[in-house]
C-alpha positions as CSV (number, residue, x, y, z in Angstrom):
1,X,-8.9,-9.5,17.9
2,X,-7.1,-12.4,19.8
3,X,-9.5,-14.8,18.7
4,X,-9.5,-13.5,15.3
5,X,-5.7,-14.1,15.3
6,X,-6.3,-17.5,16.8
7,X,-8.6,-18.8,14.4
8,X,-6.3,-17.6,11.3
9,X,-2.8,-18.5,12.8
10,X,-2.8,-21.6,10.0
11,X,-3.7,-19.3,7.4
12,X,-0.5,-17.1,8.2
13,X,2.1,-19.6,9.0
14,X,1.0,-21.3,5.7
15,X,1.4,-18.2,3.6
16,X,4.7,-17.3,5.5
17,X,5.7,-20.9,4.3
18,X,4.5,-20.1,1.2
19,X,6.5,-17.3,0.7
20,X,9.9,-18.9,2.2
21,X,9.7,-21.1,-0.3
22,X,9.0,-18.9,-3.1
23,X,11.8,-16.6,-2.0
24,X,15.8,-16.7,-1.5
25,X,15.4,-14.1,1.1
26,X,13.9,-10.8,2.6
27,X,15.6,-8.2,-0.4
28,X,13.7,-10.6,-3.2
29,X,10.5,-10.3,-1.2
30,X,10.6,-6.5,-0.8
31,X,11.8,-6.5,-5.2
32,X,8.8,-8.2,-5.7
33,X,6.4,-5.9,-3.8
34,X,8.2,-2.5,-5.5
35,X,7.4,-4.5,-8.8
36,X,3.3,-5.5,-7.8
37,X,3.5,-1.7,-6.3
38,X,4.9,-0.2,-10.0
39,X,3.6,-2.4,-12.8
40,X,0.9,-2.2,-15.6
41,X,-1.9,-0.2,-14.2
42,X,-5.1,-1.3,-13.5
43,X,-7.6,-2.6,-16.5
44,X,-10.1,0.3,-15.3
45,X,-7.0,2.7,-16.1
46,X,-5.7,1.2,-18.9
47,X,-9.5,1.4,-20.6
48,X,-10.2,5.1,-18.9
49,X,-6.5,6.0,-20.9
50,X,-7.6,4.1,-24.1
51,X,-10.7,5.9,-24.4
52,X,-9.3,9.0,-23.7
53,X,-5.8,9.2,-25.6
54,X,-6.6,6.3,-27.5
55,X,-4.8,2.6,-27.9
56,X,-0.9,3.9,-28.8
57,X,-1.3,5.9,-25.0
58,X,-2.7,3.0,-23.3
59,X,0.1,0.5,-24.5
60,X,2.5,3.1,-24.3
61,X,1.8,3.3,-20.4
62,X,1.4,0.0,-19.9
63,X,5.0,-0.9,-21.3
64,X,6.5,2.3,-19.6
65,X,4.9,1.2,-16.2
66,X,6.1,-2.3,-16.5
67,X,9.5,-1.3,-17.7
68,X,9.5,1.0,-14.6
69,X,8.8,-1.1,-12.1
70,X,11.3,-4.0,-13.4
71,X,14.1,-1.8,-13.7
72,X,13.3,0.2,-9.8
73,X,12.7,-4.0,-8.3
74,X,15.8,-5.1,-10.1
75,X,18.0,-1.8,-8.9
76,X,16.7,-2.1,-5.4
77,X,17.5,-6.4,-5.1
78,X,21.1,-5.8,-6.6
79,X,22.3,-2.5,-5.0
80,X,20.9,-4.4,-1.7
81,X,22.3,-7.9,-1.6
82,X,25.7,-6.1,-3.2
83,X,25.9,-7.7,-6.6
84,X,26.8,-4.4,-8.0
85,X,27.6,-5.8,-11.6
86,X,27.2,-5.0,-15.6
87,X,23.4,-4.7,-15.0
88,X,23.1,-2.4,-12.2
89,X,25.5,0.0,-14.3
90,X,23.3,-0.2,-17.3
91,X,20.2,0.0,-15.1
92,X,21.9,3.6,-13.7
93,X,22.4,4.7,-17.3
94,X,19.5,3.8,-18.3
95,X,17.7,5.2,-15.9
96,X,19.7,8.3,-15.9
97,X,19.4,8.9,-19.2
98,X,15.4,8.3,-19.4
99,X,15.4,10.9,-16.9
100,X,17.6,13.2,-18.7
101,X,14.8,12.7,-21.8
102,X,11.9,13.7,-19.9
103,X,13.4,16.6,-18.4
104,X,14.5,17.7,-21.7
105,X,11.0,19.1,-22.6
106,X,10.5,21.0,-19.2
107,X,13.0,23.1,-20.0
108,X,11.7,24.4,-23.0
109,X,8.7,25.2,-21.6
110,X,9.1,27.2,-19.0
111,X,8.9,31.3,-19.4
112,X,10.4,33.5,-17.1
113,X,8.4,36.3,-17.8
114,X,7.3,38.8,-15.2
């Protein structure tokens, strides 16, 4: 394992310089991997939900996802680095209120009977 370390040690301090660069700090580095983590799903998924629910489905989830995982990056990169401004108050409401839309229909179908 040492030697395995050894021999790459160029390969990581070049990609940890990579990344400085890229980034302003830690909280945009950790935004950027809840993004990768919640974005458009894989091609094999988007063509397994095409040719099941068909091509309005697939797009559908492929905007949703994306949408998703901007708005979760975004929240997370303001609420940390305190820039708590117009955006991460529309972000809330938006959020709140998407969630508000999709519970909606549970509610309706659930049946207490015994």
């Amino acid at each position: 394992l040492q030697s395995y370390l050894a021999d790459n040690e160029g390969v990581l301090n070049s990609l940890y310089e990579v990344i400085r660069a890229k980034f302003r700090n830690q909280e945009a580095v950790i935004a950027y991997l809840i993004f990768i983590l919640l974005y458009f799903p894989c091609i094999s998924v988007f063509g397994t939900i095409t040719y099941e629910l068909g091509m309005k489905w697939a797009v559908f989830s492929a905007v949703w996802s994306t949408l998703f995982a901007y708005i979760v990056a975004c929240s997370y990169y303001q609420i940390v680095s305190h820039n708590y401004g117009f955006w991460v108050i529309a972000t809330c409401i938006a959020g709140s209120l998407l969630y508000y839309l999709l519970r909606r229909g549970d509610k309706k179908e659930k049946d207490v009977s015994i």
